[in-house]
N, C-alpha and C positions, 0 to 999 in steps of 0.2 A: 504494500500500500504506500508506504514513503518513496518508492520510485516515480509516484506521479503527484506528487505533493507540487512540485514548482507548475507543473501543467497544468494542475488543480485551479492553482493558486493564480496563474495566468489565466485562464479561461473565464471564472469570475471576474477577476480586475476587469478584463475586456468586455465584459458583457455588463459591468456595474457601469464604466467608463461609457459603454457605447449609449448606453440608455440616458446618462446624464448626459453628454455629448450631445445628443437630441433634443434633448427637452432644455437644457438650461447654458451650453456648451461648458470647456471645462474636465471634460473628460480626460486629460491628459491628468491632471495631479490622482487621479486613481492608478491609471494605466502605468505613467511614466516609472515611479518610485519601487512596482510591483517589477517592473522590467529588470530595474536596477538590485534590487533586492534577489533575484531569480539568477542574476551574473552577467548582465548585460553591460555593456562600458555607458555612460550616459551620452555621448554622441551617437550608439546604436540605438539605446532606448528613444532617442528623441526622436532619430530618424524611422524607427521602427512605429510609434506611436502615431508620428505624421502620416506616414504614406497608411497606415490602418483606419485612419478617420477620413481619407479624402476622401472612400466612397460613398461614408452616410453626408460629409458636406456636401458633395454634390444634389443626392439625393435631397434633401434639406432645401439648396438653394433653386433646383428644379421648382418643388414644391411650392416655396413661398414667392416664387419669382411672380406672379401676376398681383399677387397683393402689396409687392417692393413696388412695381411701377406703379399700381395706382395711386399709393401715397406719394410716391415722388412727381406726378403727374399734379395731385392733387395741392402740394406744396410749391407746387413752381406756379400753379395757377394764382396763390393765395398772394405770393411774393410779389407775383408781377403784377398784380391789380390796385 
């Protein structure tokens, strides 16, 4: 059972990470420290933590992108009037 304790231990970070990374960003101070603590150098953790959140930012920014333009639509109208 202690052979998959660091897996364990990473699987949670990333999945406690990814869900706050969603909902409030931030996810990196779960992820990162778990990475670090597992034996990672912290320029792998860092690098490792980034390129593992770009797919939900993407996703994220997909999503909220029609509601980004109408407020910025809607604040350029308020400025220039």
């Amino acid at each position: 059972m202690e052979q998959y304790a660091f897996e364990t231990l990473l699987f949670f970070a990333a999945l406690a990470g990814s869900v706050l990374n969603a909902v409030a960003g931030g996810g990196g101070f779960i992820v990162f420290p778990s990475l670090v603590f597992a034996g990672a150098s912290p320029v792998s953790a860092n690098a490792i933590s980034t390129v593992a959140f770009w797919p939900g930012n993407i996703a994220s920014a997909k999503k909220h992108f029609r509601k980004i333009c109408i407020a910025i639509c809607l604040n350029y109208k308020i400025l220039t009037t």
